[in-house]
C-alpha positions in Angstrom: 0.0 0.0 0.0 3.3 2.3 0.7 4.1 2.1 -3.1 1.0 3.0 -4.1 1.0 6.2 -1.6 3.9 6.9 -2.9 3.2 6.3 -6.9 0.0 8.5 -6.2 1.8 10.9 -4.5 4.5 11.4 -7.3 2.3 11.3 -9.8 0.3 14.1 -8.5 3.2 16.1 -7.5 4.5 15.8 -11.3 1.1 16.9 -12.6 1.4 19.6 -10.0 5.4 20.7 -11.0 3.8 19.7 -15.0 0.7 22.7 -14.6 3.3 25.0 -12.7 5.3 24.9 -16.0 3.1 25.7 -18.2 1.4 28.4 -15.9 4.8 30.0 -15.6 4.9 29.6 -19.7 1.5 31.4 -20.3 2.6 34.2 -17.9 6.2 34.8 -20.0 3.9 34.4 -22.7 1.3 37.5 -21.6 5.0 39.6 -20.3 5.9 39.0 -24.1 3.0 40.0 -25.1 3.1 43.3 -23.0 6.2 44.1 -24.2 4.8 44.0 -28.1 2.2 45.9 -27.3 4.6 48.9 -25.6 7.2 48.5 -28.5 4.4 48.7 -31.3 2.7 52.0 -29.2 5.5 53.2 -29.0 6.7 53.0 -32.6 3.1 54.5 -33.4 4.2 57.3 -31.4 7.1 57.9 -33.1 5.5 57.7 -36.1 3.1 60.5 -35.4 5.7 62.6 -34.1 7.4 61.9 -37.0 4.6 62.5 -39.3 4.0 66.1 -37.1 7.4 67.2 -37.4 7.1 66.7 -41.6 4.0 68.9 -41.7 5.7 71.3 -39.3 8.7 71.6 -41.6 6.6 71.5 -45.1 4.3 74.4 -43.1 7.3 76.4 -42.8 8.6 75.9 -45.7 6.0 77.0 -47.6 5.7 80.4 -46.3 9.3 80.5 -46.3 9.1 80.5 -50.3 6.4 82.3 -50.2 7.7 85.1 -48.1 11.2 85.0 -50.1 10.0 84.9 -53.4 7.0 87.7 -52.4 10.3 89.7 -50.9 12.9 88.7 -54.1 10.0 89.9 -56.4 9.9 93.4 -55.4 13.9 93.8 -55.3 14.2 93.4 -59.0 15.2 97.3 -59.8 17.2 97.4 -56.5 19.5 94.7 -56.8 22.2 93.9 -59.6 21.5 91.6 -62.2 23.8 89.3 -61.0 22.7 88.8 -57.9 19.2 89.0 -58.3 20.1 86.0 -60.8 21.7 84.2 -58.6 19.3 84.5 -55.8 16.3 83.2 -57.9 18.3 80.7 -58.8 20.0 79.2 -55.5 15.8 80.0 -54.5 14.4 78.4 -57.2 16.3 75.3 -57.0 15.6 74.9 -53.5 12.0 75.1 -54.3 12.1 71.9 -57.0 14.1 70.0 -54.8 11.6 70.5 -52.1 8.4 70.0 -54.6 10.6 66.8 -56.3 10.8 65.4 -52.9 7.0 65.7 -52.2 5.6 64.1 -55.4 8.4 60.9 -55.0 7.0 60.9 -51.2 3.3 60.5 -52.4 4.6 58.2 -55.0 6.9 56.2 -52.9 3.7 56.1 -50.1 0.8 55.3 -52.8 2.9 52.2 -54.3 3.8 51.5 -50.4 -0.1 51.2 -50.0 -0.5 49.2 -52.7 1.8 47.0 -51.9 0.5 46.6 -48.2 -3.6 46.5 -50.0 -1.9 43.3 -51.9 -0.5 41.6 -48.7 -4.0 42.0 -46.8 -5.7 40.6 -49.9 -3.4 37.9 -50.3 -2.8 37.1 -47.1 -4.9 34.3 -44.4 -5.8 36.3 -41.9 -4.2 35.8 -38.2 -2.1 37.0 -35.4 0.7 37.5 -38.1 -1.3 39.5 -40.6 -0.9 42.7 -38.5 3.1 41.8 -37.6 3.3 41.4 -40.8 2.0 44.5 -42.0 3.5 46.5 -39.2 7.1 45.3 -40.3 6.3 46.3 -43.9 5.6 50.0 -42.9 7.9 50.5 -40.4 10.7 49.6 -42.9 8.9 51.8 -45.0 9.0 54.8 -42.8 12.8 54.0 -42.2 13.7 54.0 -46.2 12.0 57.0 -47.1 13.2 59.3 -43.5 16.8 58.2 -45.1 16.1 59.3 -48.3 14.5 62.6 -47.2 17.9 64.0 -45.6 19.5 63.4 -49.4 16.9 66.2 -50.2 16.7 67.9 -46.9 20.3 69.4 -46.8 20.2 70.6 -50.5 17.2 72.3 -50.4 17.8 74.3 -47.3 21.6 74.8 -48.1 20.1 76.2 -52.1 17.5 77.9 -49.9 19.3 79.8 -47.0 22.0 79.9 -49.5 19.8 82.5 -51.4 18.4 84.4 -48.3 22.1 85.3 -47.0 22.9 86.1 -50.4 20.1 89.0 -49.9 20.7 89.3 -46.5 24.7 90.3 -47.2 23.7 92.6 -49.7 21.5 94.7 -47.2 24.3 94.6 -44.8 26.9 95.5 -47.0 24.4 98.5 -48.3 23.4 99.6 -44.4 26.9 99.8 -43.8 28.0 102.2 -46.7 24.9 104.0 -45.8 25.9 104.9 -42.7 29.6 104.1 -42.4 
């Protein structure tokens, strides 16, 4: 009867050590899961701030060329051919870059969506489907924030390029003015 207490009771205490296991499992499993969740919020977050910080920029830009070219406009009797040349074009350069770099972004995202419209189609849907899809647009969002700083430092450099050009001639002409 001993061996049977004792079969019994080793039997239940490896069920026991057995359902400890796997309870420990399912709870790495949830802490995983937690984890995913704050890594994929908090690429979201980045994202958005990413996203705000692009408007912020195109919004500035905008009435930066708008404000220039308004200004440059007017100083066509004032300044000398050359310069007022040269400032249009250092201006106007920076202007295509910055327009080029827009319509490849809408390009770049509409064939990104596309691509991403394909996957969902194609794709059985499960817990992968959105992993899947996350991983797609995240490198996404990488590529094209690499390629944007290729653009970025031209068109400001043309840009603010053009404005000190204008803003050295004022100086030079304040200071023979009252010097």
């Amino acid at each position: 009867m001993r061996r049977t207490e004792g079969n019994w009771e080793e039997t239940v205490a490896n069920a026991v050590n057995s359902m400890a296991e796997e309870i420990n499992e399912i709870k790495k499993f949830q802490q995983d899961c937690e984890r995913d969740k704050d890594i994929a919020m908090m690429m979201q977050m980045a994202e958005k701030q990413m996203m705000h910080a692009t408007n912020y920029t195109n919004l500035i830009m905008v009435a930066g060329y708008a404000g220039y070219f308004a200004f440059w406009s007017t100083l066509v009797t004032k300044l000398p051919n050359w310069l007022y040349a040269l400032c249009g074009l250092l201006a106007l350069l920076s202007l295509l870059l910055f327009i080029s770099w827009e319509v490849i972004k809408m390009t770049w995202g509409t064939v990104h969506l596309n691509r991403i419209n394909k996957m969902i189609l194609k794709t059985v849907r499960g817990p992968n489907v959105l992993k899947i899809i996350d991983a797609a647009s995240s490198s996404h969002n990488v590529r094209i924030n690499k390629l944007w700083l290729w653009f970025l430092v031209p068109t400001l450099t043309f840009g603010i390029g053009a404005g000190l050009l204008l803003l050295g001639y004022f100086a030079v002409e304040v200071w023979k003015t009252v010097f």
